[in-house]
C-alpha positions in Angstrom: 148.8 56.1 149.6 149.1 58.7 152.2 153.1 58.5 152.4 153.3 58.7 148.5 150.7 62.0 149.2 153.0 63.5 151.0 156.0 63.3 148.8 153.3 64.2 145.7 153.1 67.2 148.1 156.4 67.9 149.2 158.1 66.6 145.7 157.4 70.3 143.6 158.8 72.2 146.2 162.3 70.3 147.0 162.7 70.0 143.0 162.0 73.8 142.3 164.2 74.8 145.0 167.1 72.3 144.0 166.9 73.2 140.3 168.9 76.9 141.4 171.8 74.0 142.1 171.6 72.3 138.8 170.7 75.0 136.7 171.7 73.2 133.0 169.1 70.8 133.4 165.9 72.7 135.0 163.7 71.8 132.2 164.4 67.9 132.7 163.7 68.5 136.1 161.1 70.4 135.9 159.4 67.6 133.5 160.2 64.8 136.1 158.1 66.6 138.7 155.3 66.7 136.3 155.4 63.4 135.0 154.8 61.9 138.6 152.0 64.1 139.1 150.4 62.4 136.0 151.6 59.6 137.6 149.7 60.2 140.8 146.7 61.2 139.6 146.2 58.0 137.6 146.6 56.5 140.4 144.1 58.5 142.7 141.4 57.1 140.2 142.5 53.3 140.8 141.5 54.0 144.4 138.5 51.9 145.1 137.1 54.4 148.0 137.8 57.6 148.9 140.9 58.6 151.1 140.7 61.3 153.8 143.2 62.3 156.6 144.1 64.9 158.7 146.7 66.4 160.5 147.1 68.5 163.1 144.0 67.3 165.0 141.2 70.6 164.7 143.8 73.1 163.5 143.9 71.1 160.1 145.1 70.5 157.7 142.7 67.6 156.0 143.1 66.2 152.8 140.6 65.1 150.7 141.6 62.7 147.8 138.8 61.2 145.6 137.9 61.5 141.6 136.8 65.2 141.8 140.7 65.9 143.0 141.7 63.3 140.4 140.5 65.0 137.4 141.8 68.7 138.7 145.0 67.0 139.6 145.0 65.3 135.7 144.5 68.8 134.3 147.3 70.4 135.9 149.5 67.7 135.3 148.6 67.6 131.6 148.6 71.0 131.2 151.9 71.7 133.1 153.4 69.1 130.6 152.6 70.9 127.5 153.6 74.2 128.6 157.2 72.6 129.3 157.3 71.1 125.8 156.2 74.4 124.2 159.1 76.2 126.3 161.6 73.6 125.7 163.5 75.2 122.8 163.1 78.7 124.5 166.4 80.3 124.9 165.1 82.8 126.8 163.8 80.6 129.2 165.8 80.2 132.5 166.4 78.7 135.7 164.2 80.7 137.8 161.2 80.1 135.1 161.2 76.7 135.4 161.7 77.3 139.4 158.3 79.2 139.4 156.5 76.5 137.0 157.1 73.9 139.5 156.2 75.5 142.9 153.2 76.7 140.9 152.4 73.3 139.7 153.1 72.2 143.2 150.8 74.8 145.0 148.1 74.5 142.6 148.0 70.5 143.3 148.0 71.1 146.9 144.9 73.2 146.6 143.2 70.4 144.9 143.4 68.2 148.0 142.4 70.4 150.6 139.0 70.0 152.8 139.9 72.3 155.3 140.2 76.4 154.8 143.6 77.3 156.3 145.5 74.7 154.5 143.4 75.8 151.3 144.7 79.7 152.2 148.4 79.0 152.7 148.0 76.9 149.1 146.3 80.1 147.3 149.2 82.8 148.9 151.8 80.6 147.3 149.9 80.1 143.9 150.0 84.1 143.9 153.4 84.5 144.5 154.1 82.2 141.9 151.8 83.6 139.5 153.3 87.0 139.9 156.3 86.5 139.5 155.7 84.4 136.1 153.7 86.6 135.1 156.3 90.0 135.8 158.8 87.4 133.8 159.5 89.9 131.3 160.8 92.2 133.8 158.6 95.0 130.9 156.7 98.2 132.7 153.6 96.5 131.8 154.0 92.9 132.5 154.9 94.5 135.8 152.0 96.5 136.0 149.5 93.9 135.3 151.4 91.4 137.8 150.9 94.1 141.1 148.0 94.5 139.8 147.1 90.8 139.7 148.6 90.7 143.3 147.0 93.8 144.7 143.0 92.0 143.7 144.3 88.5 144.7 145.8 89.2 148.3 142.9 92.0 149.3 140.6 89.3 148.2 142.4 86.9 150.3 141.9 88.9 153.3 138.6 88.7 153.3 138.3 85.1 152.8 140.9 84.8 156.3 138.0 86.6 158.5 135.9 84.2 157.4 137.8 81.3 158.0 138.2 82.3 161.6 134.6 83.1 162.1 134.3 79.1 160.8 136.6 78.1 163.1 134.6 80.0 166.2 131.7 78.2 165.2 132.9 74.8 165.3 136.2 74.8 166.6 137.6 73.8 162.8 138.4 74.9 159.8 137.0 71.8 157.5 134.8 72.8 154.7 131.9 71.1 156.4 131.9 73.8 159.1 130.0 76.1 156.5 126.9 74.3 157.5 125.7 76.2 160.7 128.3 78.8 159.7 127.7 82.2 160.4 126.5 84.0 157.3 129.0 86.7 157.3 131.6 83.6 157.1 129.8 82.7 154.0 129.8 85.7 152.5 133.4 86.4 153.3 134.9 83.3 152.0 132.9 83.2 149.1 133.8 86.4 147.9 138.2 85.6 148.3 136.9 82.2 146.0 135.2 84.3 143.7 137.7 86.4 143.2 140.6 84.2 143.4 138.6 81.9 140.7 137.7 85.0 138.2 134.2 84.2 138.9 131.2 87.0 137.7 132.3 90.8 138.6 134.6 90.0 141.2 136.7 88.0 138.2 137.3 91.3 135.7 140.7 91.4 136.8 141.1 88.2 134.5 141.0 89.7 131.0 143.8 92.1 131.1 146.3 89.6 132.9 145.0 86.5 130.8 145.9 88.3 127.9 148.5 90.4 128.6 150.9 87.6 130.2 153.2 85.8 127.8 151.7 82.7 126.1 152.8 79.8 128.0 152.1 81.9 131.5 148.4 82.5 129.6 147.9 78.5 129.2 148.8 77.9 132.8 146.7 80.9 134.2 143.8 80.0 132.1 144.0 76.2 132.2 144.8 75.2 136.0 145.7 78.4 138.3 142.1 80.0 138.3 141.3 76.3 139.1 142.3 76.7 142.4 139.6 79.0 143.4 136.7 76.8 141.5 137.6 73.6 142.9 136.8 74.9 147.0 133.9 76.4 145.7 132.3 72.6 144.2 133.8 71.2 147.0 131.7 73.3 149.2 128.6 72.8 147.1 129.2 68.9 147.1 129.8 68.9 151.1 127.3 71.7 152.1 124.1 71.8 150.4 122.9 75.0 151.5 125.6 76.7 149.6 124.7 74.7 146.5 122.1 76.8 145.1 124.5 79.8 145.5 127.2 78.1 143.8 125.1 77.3 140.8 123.7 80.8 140.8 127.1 82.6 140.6 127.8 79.4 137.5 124.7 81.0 135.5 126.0 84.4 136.2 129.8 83.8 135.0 128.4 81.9 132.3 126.7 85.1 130.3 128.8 87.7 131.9 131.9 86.4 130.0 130.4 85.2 126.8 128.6 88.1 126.1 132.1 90.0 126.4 133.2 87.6 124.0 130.8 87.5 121.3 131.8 90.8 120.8 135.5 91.2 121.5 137.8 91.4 118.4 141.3 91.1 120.0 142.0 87.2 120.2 143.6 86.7 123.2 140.9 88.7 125.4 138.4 86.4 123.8 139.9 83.7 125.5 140.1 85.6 128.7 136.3 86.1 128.7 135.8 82.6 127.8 137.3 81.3 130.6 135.6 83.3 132.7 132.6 81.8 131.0 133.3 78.3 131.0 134.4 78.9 134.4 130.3 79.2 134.8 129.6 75.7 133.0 132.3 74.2 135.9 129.8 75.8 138.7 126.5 75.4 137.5 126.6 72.0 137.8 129.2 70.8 140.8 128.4 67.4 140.6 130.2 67.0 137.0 132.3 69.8 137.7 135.7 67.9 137.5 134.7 66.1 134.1 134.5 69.6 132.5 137.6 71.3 134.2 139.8 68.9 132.8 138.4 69.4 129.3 138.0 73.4 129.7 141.8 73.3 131.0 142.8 71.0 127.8 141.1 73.1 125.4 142.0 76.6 126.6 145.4 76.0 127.1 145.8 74.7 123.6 143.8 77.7 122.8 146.3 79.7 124.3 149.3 78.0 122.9 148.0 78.6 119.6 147.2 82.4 119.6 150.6 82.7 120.7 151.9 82.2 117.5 149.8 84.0 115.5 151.0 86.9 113.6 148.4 88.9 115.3 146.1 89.0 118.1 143.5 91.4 116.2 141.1 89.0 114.6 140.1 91.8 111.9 144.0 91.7 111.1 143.7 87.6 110.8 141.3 87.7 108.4 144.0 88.4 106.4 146.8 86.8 107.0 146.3 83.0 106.1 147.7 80.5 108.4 149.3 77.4 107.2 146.8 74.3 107.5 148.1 72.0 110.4 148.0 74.8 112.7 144.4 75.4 111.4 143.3 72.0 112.0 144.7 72.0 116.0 142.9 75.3 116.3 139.6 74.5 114.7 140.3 71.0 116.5 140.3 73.6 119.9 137.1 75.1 118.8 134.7 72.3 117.9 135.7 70.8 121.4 134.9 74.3 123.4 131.6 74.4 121.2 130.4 70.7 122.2 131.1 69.5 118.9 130.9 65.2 118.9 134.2 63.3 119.0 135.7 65.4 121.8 135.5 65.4 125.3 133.7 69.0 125.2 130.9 67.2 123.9 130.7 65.1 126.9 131.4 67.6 128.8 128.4 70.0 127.9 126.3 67.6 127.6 127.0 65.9 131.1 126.4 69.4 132.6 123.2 70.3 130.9 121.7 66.8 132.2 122.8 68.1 135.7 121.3 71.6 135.9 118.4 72.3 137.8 115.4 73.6 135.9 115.5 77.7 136.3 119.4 77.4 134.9 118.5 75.5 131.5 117.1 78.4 129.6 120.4 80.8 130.8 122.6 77.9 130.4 121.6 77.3 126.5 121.9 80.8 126.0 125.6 80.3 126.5 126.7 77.5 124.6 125.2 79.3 122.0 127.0 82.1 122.5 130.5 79.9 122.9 129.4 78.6 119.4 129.3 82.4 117.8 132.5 83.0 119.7 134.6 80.1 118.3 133.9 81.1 114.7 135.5 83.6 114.8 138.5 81.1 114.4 136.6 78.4 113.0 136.4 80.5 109.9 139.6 82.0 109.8 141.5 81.6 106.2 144.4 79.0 106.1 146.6 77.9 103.6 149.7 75.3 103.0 152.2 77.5 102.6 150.5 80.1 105.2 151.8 81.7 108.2 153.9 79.1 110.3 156.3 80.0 112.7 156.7 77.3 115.5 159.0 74.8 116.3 158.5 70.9 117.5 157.6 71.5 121.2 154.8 73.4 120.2 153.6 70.5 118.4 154.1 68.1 121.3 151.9 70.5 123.3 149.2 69.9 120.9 149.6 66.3 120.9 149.4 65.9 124.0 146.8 68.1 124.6 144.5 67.5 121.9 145.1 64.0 122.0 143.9 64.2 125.7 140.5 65.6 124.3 140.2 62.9 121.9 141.4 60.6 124.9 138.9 62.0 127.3 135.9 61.9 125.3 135.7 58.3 126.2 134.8 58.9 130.0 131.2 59.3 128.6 130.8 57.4 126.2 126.8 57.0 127.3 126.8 61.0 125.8 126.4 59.7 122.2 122.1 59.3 121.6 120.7 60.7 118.6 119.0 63.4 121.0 122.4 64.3 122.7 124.4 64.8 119.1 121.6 66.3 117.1 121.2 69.5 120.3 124.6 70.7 120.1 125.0 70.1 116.5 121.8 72.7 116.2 123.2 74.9 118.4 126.6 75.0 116.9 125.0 75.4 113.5 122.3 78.5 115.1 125.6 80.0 116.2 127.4 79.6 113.0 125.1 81.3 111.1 124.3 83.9 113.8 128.3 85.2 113.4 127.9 85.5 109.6 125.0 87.1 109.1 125.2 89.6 113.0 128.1 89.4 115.1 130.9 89.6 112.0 129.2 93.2 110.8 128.3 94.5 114.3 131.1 96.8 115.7 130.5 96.7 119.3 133.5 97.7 122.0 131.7 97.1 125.6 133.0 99.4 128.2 135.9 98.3 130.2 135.6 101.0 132.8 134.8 97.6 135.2 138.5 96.2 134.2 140.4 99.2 135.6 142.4 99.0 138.9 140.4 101.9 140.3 137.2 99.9 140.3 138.1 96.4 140.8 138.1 96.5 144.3 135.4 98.6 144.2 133.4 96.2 142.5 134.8 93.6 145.5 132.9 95.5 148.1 130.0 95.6 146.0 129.7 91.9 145.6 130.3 91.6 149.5 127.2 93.3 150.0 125.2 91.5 147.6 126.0 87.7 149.3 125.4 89.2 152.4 122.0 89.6 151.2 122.2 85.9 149.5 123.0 84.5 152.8 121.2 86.7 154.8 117.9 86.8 153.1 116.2 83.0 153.5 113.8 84.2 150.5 116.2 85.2 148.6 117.9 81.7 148.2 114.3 80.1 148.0 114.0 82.0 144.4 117.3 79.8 143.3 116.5 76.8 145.4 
């Protein structure tokens, strides 16, 4: 297993190199490497223990491969795989595109193995890199813009996050995630706050929206269901490994959770909707670590099929959709989207939310409840959008393989807990989904509210980085402080 890790590893970055040589058939490539990384991670959850090795004795790098990678690994693969099908009739499409998928792809699974901070750092500089330059794929002034800009927030973060990991490895003379225990503070603090940012996670995540949205759709479903992925799964590794950072991680879950879905309640452009719901769900992923993989793979599913589909709407302004009728089938795969994100039964987001609020701790029940509801006056807002046969319908057959496969895999999913389905587990979100139903007909639909997005600009993102530095200083610093979220 540990050879056949290695070329999982190594595999992405020889075949996105190699695919400049055989430009004609970069997409067939480019679906090879992801089909063995479904592969693989089927495999890593036949293992019957855990594997673990390292390399490099105390410099690193270790690797850490056990059914938390497996379902990030199964997300990226999925997801990876329908964003290939839905570009696979793209003219515009080229060589270089498909270059960047795969070394992304590759990165991001790299990050998904690592239990040791160095290795993890080298795996989030390429996943930036890569992201950039997909995302300043349009070669446009403002797909340019909003890729420096995506750059600019990820590498300062990352800066940060490198003091730390050398003040972890003065302590104990290694980088492994375990060294956070008996870690100075300031290393906490410091690494934490590159995670947070790199994982779109609370304040230090409002870069998000603007290059979520503003990216072109299959770059959106990547962003949205695997990259910011990379910078969740360290922190629930951490919280899984370490226990004294477990309370934080669950606080900053809570935090997320009702930052981003009380953006989106309220936000009438589709596609930033999204945005802020991921930063949201992002929440549900960290407020409970010890399910945390269950509902990343259906949050990356379910977004990125989100995605897909507001691509191809005639508009992104949800007042403006209201109007426009949509033919049925593509209707069905996005209300399909939208009962799974709302915990609706028969999908794996049912599972999923109802795994999660089994897990959480007492004082995060109450905040946690708050946003599901939320998520459940978000969602119909498409839910209730109108649809006809002959309505708009302007996509081709690789868009509908996306949705197979990506759909499917919630339909697929919601088998992993099957234990979910009690009368008292389907009647709660049921309730809730019905509270928040009528809450969006009779309140949010007639409110006109346009929250501030003096947060979002590039002036004041890192801005609000420092800020945030200073407040887990005090998280880590102050023993009484972490008591109150114990």
């Amino acid at each position: 297993m540990k050879a056949l890790t290695i070329i999982w590893i190594a595999l992405p970055l020889f075949i996105g190199f190699s695919i400049y040589l055989f430009p004609k058939i970069s997409r067939y490539l480019a679906l090879g490497v992801a089909v063995f990384s479904l592969g693989y991670a089927l495999t890593v959850f036949n293992l019957k223990s855990d594997l673990e090795f390292g390399l490099l004795d105390n410099f690193g790098v270790i690797l850490l491969i056990d059914n938390l990678s497996g379902f990030f690994i199964l997300t990226n693969a999925l997801v990876t795989l329908a964003v290939l099908f839905y570009c696979w009739q793209s003219d515009n499409k080229t060589a270089f595109f498909y270059t960047q998928i795969i070394i992304l792809h590759g990165s991001v699974n790299a990050s998904f193995i690592c239990a040791d901070f160095i290795s993890l750092y080298v795996a989030l500089e390429v996943i930036s890199i890569a992201a950039f330059l997909l995302i300043a794929y349009p070669r446009s002034d403002r797909s340019i813009w909003v890729a420096l800009r995506y750059l600019f927030v990820s590498n300062t973060a990352m800066l940060f996050y490198l003091v730390g990991t050398v003040l972890v490895y003065q302590s104990h003379n290694s980088f492994g995630f375990a060294g956070l225990k008996g870690a100075p503070p300031e290393a906490i603090a410091l690494i934490f706050l590159g995670l947070l940012a790199k994982g779109g996670i609370f304040v230090s995540g409002l870069w998000l929206p603007l290059t979520h949205s503003e990216s072109e759709t299959p770059v959106s479903a990547m962003l949205s269901g695997v990259v910011i992925k990379a910078g969740v799964y360290p922190l629930v590794r951490c919280a899984l490994i370490v226990s004294e950072v477990d309370p934080i991680v669950r606080m900053f879950g809570v935090g997320t959770a009702l930052l981003g879905v009380g953006y989106a309640v309220f936000e009438k452009d589709s596609k930033r909707m999204l945005a802020f719901h991921t930063v949201s769900q992002i929440g549900f992923i960290l407020a409970a670590p010890e399910v945390g993989g269950f509902y990343a793979l259906t949050h990356g599913l379910v977004k990125s099929a989100l995605f897909l589909i507001a691509g191809i709407l005639p508009s992104r302004n949800l007042k403006e959709l209201k109007h426009l009728p949509m033919a049925t089938p593509i209707w069905i795969a996005l209300v399909i989207a939208s009962f799974s994100i709302s915990g609706f039964p028969l999908l794996s987001g049912f599972g999923a939310k109802v795994l999660t609020m089994k897990s959480l701790l007492p004082w995060q029940v109450i905040a946690m409840n708050v946003a599901a509801l939320g998520t459940a006056i978000s969602f119909a807002k498409f839910i209730f959008l109108p649809h006809e046969v002959k309505g708009y319908s302007k996509v081709n057959s690789g868009f509908w393989v996306a949705m197979t496969l990506l759909l499917g895999g919630l339909i697929i999913a919601n088998g992993i807990y099957y234990e979910a389905y009690t009368i008292k587990n389907t009647i709660k979100p049921l309730i809730t989904i019905f509270i928040g139903w009528l809450a969006y007909g009779f309140i949010f639909q007639k409110v006109m509210v346009k929250l501030p997005r003096v947060a979002e600009e590039f002036d004041h993102l890192i801005g609000v980085m420092i800020l945030m530095l200073v407040f887990l200083f005090l998280l880590v610093l102050l023993p009484g402080f972490r008591e109150v979220i114990g």
